[in-house]
C-alpha beads as a LAMMPS data file, in Angstrom:
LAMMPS data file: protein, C-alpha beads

159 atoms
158 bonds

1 atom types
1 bond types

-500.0 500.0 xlo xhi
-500.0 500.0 ylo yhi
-500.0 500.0 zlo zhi

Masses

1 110.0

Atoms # bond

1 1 1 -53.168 149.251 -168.787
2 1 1 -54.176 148.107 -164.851
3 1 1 -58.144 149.421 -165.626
4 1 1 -57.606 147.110 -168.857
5 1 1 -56.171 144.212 -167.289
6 1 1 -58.726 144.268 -164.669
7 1 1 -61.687 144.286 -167.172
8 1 1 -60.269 140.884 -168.711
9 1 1 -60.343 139.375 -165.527
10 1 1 -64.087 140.530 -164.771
11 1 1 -65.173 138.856 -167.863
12 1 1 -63.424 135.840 -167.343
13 1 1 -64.927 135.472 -163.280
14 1 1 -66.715 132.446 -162.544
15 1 1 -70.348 132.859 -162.117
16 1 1 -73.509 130.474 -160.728
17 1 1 -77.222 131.538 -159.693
18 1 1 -80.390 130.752 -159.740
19 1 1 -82.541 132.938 -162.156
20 1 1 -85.984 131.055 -161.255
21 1 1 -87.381 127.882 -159.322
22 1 1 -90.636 126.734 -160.116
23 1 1 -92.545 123.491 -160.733
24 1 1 -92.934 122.045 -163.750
25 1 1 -95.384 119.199 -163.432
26 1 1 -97.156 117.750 -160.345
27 1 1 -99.503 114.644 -160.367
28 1 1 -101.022 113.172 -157.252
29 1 1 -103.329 109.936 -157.373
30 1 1 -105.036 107.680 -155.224
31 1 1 -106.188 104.956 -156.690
32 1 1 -107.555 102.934 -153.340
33 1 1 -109.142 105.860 -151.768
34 1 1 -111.705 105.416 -149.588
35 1 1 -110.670 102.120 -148.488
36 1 1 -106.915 103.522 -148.304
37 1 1 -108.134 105.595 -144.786
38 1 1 -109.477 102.718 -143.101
39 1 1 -105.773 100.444 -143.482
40 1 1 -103.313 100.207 -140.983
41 1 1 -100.802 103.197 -141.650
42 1 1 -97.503 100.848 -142.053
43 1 1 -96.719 102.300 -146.054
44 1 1 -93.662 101.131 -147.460
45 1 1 -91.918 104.098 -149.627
46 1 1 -90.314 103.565 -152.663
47 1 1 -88.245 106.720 -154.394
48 1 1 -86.710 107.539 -157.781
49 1 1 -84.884 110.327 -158.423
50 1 1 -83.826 111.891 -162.084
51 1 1 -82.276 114.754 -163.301
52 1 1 -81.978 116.360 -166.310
53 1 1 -80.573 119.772 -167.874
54 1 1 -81.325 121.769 -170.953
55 1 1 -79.022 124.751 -172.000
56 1 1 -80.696 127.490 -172.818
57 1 1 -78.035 129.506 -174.486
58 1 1 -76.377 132.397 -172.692
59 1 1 -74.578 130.409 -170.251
60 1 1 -78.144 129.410 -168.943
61 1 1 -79.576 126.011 -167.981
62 1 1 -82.901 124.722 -167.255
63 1 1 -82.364 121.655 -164.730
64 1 1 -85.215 119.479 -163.842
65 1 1 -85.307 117.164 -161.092
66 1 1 -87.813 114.279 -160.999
67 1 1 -89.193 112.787 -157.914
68 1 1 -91.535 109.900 -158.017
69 1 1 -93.482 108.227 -154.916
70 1 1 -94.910 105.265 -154.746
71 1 1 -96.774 104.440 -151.234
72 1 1 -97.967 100.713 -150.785
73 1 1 -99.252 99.136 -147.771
74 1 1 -99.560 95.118 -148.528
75 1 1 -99.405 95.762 -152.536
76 1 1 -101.852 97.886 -152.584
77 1 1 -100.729 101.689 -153.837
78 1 1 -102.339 104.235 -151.194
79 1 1 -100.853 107.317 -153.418
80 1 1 -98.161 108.338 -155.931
81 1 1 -96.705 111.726 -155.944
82 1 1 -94.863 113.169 -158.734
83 1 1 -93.000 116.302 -159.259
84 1 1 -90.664 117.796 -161.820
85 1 1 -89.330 120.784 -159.920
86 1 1 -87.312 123.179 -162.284
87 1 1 -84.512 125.940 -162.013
88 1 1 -83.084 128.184 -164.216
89 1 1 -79.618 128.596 -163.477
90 1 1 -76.708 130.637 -164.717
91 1 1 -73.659 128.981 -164.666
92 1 1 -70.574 130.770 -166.534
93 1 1 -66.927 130.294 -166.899
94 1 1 -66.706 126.687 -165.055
95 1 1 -64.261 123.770 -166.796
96 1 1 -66.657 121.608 -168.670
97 1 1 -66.343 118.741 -166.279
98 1 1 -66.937 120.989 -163.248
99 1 1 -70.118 122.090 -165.035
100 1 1 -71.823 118.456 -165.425
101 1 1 -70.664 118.033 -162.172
102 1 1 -72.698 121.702 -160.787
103 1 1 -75.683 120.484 -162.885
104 1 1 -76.196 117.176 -161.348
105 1 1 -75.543 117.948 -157.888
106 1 1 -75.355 121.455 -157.163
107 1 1 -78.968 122.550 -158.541
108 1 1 -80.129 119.585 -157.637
109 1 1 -79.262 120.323 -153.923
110 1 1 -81.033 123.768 -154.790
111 1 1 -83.902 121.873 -156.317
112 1 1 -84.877 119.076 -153.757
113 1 1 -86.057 121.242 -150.937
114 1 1 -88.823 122.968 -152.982
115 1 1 -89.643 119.603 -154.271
116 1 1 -89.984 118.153 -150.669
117 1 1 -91.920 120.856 -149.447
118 1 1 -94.506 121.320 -152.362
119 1 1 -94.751 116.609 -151.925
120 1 1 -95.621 117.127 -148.497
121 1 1 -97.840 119.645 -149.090
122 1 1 -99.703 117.628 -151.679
123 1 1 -99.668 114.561 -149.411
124 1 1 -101.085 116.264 -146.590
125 1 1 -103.903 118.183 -148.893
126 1 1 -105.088 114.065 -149.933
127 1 1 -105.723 113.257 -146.570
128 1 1 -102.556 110.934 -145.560
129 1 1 -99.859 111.715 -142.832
130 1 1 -96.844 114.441 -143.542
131 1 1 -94.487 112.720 -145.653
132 1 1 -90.796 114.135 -144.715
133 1 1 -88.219 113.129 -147.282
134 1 1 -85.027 112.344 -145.824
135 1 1 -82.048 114.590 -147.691
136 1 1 -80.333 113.073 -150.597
137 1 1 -76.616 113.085 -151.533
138 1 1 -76.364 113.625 -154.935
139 1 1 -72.731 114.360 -154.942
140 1 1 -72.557 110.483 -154.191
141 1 1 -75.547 109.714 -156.429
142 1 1 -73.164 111.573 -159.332
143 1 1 -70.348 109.664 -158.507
144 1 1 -71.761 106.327 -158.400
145 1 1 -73.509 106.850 -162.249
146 1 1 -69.647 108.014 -163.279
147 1 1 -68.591 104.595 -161.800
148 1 1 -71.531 102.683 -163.653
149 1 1 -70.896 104.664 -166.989
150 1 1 -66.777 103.654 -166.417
151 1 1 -67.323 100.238 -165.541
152 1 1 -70.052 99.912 -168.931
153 1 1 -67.690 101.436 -171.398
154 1 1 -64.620 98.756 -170.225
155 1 1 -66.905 95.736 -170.144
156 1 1 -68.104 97.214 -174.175
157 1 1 -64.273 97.511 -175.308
158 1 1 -63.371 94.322 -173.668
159 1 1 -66.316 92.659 -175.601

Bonds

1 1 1 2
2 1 2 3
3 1 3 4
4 1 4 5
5 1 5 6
6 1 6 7
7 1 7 8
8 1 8 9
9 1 9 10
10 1 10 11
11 1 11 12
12 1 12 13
13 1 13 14
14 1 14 15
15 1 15 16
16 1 16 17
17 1 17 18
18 1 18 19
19 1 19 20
20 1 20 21
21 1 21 22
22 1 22 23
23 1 23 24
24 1 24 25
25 1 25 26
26 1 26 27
27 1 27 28
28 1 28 29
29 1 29 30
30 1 30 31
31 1 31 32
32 1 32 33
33 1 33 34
34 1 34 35
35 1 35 36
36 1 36 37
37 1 37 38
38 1 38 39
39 1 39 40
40 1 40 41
41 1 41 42
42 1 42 43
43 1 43 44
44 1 44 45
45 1 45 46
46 1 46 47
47 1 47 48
48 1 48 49
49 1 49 50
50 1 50 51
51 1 51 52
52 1 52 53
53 1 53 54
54 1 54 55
55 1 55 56
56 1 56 57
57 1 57 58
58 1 58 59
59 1 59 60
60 1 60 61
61 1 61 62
62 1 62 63
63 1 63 64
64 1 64 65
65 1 65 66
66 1 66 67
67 1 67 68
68 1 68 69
69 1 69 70
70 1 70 71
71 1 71 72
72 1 72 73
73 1 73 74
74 1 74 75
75 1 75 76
76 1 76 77
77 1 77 78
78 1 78 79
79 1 79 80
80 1 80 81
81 1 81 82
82 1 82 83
83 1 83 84
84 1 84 85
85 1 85 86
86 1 86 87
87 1 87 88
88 1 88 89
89 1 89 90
90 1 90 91
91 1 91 92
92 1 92 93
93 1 93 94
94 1 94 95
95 1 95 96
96 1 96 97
97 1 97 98
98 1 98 99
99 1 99 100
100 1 100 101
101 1 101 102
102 1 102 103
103 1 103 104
104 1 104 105
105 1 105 106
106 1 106 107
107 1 107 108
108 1 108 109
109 1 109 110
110 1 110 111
111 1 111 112
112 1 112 113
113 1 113 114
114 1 114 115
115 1 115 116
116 1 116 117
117 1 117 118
118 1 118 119
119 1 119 120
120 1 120 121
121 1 121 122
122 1 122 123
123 1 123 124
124 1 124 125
125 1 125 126
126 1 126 127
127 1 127 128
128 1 128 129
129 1 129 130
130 1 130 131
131 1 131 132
132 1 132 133
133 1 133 134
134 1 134 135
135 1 135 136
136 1 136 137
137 1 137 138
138 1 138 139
139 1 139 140
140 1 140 141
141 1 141 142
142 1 142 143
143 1 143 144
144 1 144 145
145 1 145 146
146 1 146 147
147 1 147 148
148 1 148 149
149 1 149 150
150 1 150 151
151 1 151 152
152 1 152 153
153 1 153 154
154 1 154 155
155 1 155 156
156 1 156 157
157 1 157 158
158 1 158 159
């Protein structure tokens, strides 16, 4: 009876890793090159972040995270870098809330590293300085959207 117990409570253990990172899609342009070299370097940086998941059945989930560049100095866009870095992650026997909550912020923690790395890689490759990405909270990033999405759905019932 213990060896059967036991088994139950195997099946019903919590479970998250990765089963593969790797990039998706990666696009690079320069649409003011040469004349881009021969400008003051004083870029101004704009970021936006997305991120998506897919089951894939079998308690797996492809999550894709989204990173787009834009690098202007005085209007002009020097470069823009983007870069749909992907995981395949197994995440099993998590409350339905918690799981949202792992998908959005806990592979995307996983995620944004690779992404950073294979950006300033490109960057560099094109000719321009390093470009270091400052790390993102996307626990608060997830939190703020839940706010947003609360906030929406009382201003539609009020209406």
């Amino acid at each position: 009876m213990a060896k059967e117990k036991k088994k139950i409570e195997e099946t019903t253990e919590s479970q998250f890793s990765i089963q593969k990172i790797y990039v998706k899609d990666i696009s690079f342009e320069t649409p003011n090159t040469p004349d881009a070299f021969k400008m003051e370097w004083k870029p101004v940086v704009d970021m936006n972040i997305t991120n998506e998941a897919t089951p894939l059945g079998d308690d797996l989930f492809d999550v894709v995270l989204s990173v787009t560049l834009t690098v202007k100095i005085d209007d002009k866009v020097i470069y823009l870098v983007e870069i749909n870095q992907a995981g395949i992650f197994l995440i099993k026997n998590f409350p339905e809330d918690l799981l949202s909550r792992m998908l959005a912020t806990s592979c995307a923690n996983i995620l944004f590293p690779f992404a950073r790395e294979a950006i300033s890689d490109t960057v560099v490759r094109g000719g321009f300085p390093q470009l270091l990405l400052s790390p993102v909270d996307f626990f608060a990033l997830y939190e703020k959207q839940r706010e947003q999405a609360s906030e929406q759905a009382k201003e539609s019932t009020t209406h």
